[in-house]
LOBA-121861 format. One line per field, with one value per residue (C-alpha): residue number from 1; x, y, z; residue in three letters. Coordinates in nm, 3 decimals. Layout:
N
nr	(NUM|...) .
px	(X|...) .
py	(Y|...) .
pz	(Z|...) .
rest	(ALA|...) .
//
This chain:
336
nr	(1|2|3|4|5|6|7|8|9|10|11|12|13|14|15|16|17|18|19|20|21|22|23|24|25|26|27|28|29|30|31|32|33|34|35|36|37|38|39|40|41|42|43|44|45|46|47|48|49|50|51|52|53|54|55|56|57|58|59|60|61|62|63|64|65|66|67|68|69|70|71|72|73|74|75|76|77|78|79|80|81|82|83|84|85|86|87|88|89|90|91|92|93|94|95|96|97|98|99|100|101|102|103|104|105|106|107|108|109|110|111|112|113|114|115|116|117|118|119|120|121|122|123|124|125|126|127|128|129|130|131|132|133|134|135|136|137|138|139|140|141|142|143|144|145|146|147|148|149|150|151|152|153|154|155|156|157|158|159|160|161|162|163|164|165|166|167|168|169|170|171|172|173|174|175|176|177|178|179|180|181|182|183|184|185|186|187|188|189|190|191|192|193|194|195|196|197|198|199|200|201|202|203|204|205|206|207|208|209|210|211|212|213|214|215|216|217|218|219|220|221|222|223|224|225|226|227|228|229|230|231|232|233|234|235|236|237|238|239|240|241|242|243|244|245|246|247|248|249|250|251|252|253|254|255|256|257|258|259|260|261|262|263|264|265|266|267|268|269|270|271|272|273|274|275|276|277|278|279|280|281|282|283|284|285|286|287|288|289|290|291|292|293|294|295|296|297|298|299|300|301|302|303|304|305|306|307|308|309|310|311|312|313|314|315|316|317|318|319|320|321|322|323|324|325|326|327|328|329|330|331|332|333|334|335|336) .
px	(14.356|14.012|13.917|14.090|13.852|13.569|13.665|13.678|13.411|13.199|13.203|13.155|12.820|12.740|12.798|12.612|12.318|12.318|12.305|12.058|11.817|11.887|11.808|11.491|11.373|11.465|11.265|10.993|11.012|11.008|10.740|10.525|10.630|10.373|10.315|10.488|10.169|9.994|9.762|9.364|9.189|8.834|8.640|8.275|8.187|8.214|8.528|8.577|8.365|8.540|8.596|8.793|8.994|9.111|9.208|9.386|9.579|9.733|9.787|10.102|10.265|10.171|10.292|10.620|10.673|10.617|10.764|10.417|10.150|9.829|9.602|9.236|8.911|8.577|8.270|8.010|7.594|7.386|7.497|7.828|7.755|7.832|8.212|8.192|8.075|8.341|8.608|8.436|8.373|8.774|9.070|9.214|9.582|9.623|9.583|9.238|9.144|8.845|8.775|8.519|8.310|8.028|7.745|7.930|8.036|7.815|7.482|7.394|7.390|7.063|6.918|6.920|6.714|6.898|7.285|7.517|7.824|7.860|8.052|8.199|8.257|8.396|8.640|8.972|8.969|9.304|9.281|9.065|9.249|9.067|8.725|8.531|8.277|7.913|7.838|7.489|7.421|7.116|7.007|7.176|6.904|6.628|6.901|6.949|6.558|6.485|6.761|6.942|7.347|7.424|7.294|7.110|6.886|6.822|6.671|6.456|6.321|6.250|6.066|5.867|5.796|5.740|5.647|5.757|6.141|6.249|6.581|6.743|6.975|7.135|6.928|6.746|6.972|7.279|7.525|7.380|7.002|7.119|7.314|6.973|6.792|7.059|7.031|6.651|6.659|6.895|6.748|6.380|6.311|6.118|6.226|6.060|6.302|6.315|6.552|6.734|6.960|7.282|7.412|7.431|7.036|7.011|7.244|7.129|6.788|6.899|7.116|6.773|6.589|6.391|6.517|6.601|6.862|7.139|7.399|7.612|7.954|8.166|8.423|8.098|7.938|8.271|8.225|7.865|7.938|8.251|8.037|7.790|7.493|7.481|7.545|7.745|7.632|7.878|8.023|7.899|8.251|8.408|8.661|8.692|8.756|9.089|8.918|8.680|8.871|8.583|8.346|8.238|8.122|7.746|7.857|8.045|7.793|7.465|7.571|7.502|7.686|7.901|7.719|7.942|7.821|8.114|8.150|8.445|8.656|8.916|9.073|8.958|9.118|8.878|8.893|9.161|9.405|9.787|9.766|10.136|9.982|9.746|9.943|10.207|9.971|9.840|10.147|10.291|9.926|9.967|10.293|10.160|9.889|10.139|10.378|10.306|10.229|9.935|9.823|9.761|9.612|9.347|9.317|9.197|8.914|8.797|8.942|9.089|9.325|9.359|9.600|9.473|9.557|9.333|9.221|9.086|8.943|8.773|8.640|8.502|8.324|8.177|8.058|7.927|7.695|7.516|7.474|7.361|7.173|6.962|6.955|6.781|6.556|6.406|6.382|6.245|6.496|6.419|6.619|6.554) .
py	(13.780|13.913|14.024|13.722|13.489|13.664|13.622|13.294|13.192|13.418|13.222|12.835|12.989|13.174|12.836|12.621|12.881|12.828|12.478|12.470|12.704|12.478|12.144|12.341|12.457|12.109|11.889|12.148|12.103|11.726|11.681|11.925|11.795|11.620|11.340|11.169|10.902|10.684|10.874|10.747|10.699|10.676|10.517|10.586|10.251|9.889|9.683|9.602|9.887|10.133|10.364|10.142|10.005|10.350|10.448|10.080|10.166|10.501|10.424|10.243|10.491|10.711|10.555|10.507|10.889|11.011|10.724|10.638|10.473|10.548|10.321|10.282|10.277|10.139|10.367|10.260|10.382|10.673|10.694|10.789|11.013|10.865|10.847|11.187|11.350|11.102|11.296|11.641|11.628|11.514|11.732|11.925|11.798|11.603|11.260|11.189|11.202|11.103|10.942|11.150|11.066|11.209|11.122|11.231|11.595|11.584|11.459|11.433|11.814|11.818|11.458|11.443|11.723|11.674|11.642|11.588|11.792|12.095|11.934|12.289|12.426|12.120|12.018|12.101|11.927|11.798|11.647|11.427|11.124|10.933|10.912|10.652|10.667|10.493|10.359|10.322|9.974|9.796|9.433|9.298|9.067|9.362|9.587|9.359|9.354|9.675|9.752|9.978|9.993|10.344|10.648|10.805|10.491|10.457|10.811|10.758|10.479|10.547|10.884|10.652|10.424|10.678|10.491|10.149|10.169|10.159|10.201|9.992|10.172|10.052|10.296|10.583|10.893|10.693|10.821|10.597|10.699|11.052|10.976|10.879|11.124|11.301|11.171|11.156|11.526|11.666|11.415|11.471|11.088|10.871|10.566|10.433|10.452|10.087|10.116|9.807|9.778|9.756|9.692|9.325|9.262|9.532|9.429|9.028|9.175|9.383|9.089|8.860|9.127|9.281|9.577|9.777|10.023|10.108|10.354|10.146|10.208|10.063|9.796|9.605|9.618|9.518|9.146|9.186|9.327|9.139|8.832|8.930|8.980|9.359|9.569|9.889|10.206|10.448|10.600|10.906|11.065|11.373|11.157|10.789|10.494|10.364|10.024|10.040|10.284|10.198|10.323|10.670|10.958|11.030|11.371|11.240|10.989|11.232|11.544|11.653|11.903|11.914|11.613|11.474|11.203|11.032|10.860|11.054|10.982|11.201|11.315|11.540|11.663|11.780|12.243|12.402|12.120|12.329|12.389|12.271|11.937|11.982|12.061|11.772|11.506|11.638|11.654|11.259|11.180|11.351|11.166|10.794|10.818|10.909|10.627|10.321|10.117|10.298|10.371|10.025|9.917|10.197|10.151|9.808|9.943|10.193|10.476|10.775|10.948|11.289|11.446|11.794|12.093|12.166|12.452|12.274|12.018|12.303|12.417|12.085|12.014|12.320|12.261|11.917|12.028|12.270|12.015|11.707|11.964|12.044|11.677|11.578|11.871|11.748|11.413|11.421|11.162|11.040|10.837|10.472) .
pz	(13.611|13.680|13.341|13.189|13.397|13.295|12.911|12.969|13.195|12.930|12.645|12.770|12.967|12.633|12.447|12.676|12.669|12.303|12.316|12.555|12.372|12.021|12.219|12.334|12.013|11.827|12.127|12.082|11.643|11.689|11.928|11.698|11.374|11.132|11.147|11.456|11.477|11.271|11.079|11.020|10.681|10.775|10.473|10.512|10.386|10.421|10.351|9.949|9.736|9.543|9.823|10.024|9.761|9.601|10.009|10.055|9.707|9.768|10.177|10.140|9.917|10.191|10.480|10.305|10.221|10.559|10.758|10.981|10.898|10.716|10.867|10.702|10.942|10.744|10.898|10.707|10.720|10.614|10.261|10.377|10.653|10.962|10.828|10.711|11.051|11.245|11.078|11.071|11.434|11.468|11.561|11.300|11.328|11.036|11.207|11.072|10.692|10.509|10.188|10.068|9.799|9.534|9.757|10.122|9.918|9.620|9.681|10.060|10.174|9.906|10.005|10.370|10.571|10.840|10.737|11.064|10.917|10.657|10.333|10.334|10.664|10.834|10.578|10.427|10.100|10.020|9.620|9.469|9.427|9.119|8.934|8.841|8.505|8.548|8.233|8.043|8.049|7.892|7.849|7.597|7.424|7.422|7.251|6.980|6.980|6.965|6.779|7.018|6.941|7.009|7.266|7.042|6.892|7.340|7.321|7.004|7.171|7.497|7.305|7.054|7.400|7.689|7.991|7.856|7.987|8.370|8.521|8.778|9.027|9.372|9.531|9.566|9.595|9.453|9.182|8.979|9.040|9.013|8.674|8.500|8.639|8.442|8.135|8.146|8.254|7.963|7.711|7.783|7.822|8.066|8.230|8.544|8.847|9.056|9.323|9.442|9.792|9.588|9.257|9.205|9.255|9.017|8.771|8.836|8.726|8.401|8.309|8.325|8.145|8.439|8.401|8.057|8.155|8.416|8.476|8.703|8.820|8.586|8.780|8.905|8.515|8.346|8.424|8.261|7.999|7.825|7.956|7.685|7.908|7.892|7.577|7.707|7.525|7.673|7.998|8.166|8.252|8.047|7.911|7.804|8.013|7.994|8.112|7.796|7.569|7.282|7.487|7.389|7.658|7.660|7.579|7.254|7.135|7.211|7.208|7.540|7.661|7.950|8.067|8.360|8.621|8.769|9.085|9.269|9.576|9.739|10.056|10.304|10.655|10.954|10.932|11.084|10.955|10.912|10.494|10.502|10.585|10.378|10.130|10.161|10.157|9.853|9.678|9.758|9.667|9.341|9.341|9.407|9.167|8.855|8.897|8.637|8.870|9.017|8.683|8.584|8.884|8.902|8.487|8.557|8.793|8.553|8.749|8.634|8.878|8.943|9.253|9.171|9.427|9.760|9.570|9.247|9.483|9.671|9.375|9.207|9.519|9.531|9.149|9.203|9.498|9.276|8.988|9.205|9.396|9.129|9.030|9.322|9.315|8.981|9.014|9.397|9.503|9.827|10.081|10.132) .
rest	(UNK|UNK|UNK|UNK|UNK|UNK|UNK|UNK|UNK|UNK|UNK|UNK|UNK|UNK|UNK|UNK|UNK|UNK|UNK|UNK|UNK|UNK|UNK|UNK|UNK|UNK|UNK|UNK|UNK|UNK|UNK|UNK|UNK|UNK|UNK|UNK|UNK|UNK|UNK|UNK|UNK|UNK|UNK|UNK|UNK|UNK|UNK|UNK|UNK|UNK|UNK|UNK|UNK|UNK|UNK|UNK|UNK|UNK|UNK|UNK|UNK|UNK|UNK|UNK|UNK|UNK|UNK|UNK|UNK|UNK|UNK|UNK|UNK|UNK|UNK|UNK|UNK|UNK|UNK|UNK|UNK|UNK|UNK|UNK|UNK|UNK|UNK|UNK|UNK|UNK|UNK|UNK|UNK|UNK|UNK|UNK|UNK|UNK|UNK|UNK|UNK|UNK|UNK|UNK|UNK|UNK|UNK|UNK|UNK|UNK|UNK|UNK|UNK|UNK|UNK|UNK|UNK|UNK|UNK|UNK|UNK|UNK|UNK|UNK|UNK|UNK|UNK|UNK|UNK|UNK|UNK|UNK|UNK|UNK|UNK|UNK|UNK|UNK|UNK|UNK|UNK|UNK|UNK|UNK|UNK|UNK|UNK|UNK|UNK|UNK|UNK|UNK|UNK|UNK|UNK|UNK|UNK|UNK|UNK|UNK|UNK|UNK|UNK|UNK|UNK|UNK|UNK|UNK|UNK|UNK|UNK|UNK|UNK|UNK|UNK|UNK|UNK|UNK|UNK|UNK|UNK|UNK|UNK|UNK|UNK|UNK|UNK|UNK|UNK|UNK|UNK|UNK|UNK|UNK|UNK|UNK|UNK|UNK|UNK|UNK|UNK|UNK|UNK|UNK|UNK|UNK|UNK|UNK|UNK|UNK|UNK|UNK|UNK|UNK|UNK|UNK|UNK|UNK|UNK|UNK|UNK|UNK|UNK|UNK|UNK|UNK|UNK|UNK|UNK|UNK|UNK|UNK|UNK|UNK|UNK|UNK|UNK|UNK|UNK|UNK|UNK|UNK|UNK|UNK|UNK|UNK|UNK|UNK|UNK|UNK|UNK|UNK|UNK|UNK|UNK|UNK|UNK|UNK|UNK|UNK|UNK|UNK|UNK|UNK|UNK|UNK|UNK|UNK|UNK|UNK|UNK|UNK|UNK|UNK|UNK|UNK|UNK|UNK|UNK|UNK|UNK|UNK|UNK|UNK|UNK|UNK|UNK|UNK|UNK|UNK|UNK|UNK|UNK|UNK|UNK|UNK|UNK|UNK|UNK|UNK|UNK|UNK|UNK|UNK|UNK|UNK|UNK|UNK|UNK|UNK|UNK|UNK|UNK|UNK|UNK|UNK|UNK|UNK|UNK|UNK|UNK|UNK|UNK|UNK|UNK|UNK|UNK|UNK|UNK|UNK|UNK|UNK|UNK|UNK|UNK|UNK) .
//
């Protein structure tokens, strides 16, 4: 009766020691399981620019695929870098993203002396979620003047005129500075640099015929130029617009060369974030941006998605420091 009680007793205390252990081990998954929270999209900019639009666009898709929410926080001031060191300084659990940009991962690290984060070290890039093409702008009155249609009749001119052209940009240090600095570097033109505080003084100004040239980001020039006001000579991405598919690239209708000066935005996670976050935020990113809907709505802002891997993100950002780098170096861009 002994031995029959223990073979008894034996296995309900073995069971309930099993069940015990699995209730453990699933309170313990759950509780450490990503995401359980809302998780934090800081924007590095004001409300309503590009930046916060493209992070507004994919969030919902987001906060639908993982069942919390993705909730966007504007950070705007010092070209992007307050943002940027909010969610470099931020724990590397996957609750707090960026939407990084050209100028917070491209530009900054070789424009400000004093940068409060490393664009490398402090960040775990997750995929670059969409581009978005400046385009070479002029006034459209002096082009028919001059006789300016194309590129390439801009370049003979501005050579047969040295000193006689200037350039409006929204700023000193901006893409779209930078982009003409660009073109006047691999070109071998001249154009005066006048910096505004934004793009629409700038553009009000080249649309009065102020200013001769622009390389603006295209969703704030589009209005312009199918109102007639500007004459649009091409875009400065590596492949055409979608928004202005007539439009060639600078590289097409010049000839230059790898010449690539988009605006870009994409995610970013604080270091140390777990790569299989990393990873699965990449991937229903990847997956938002290639259904039709998403598509058209970014194709009527000009944008061009991409949802590439952490790695080819890495890697691009890596490649744009070097080239804006060397950008700012030449044209001695300084910041407002």
């Amino acid at each position: 009766m002994v031995q029959l009680s223990r073979h008894f007793t034996r296995r309900p205390v073995l069971g309930m020691a099993a069940a015990i252990l699995l209730s453990t081990t699933s309170a313990a998954w759950a509780q450490t399981a990503w995401p359980n929270k809302p998780v934090k999209i800081v924007v590095p900019f004001a409300p309503g620019g590009t930046t916060d639009i493209l992070a507004r666009a994919i969030a919902p898709d987001l906060s639908k695929a993982f069942g919390q929410q993705f909730v966007i926080e504007n950070k705007g001031g010092a070209g992007g870098n307050l943002g940027a060191e909010q969610v470099a300084k931020s724990a590397g659990d996957g609750y707090t993203l960026l939407m990084g940009t050209v100028g917070t991962h491209g530009i900054n690290r070789a424009l400000y002396s004093k940068l409060p984060y490393d664009p490398f070290k402090d960040f775990a890039p997750i995929t670059l979620v969409a581009g978005v093409p400046n385009v070479m702008v002029v006034n459209a009155e002096k082009a028919v003047a001059n006789k300016i249609n194309n590129v390439n009749d801009f370049i003979k001119y501005a050579k047969a005129n040295p000193g006689k052209l200037n350039m409006a940009s929204s700023g000193n240090g901006t893409s779209i500075h930078l982009a003409g600095e660009l073109f006047k570097s691999q070109t071998g033109t001249f154009m005066a640099h006048i910096p505004y505080r934004g793009s629409a003084p700038a553009l009000l100004d080249l649309s009065g015929g102020t200013m001769d040239v622009m390389f603006d980001n295209l969703p704030s020039a589009i209005p312009l130029i199918k109102g007639g006001k500007l004459k649009a000579l091409a875009v400065t991405s590596s492949q055409r617009s979608a928004a202005m598919p007539e439009l060639p690239t600078i590289e097409e209708a010049a000839g230059l060369k790898g010449f690539e000066a988009s605006s870009w935005f994409g995610l970013l996670a604080p270091a140390g974030t777990p790569p299989d976050v990393v990873s699965r935020i990449q991937q229903e990113v990847a997956k938002s941006l290639a259904t039709p809907a998403m598509k058209e709505r970014l194709a009527t802002l000009g944008a061009i998605p991409s949802g590439n891997t952490p790695a080819q993100f890495a890697a691009m950002i890596e490649a744009e420091h070097k080239k804006w780098a060397d950008v700012v170096k030449a044209s001695g861009a300084k910041v407002d």
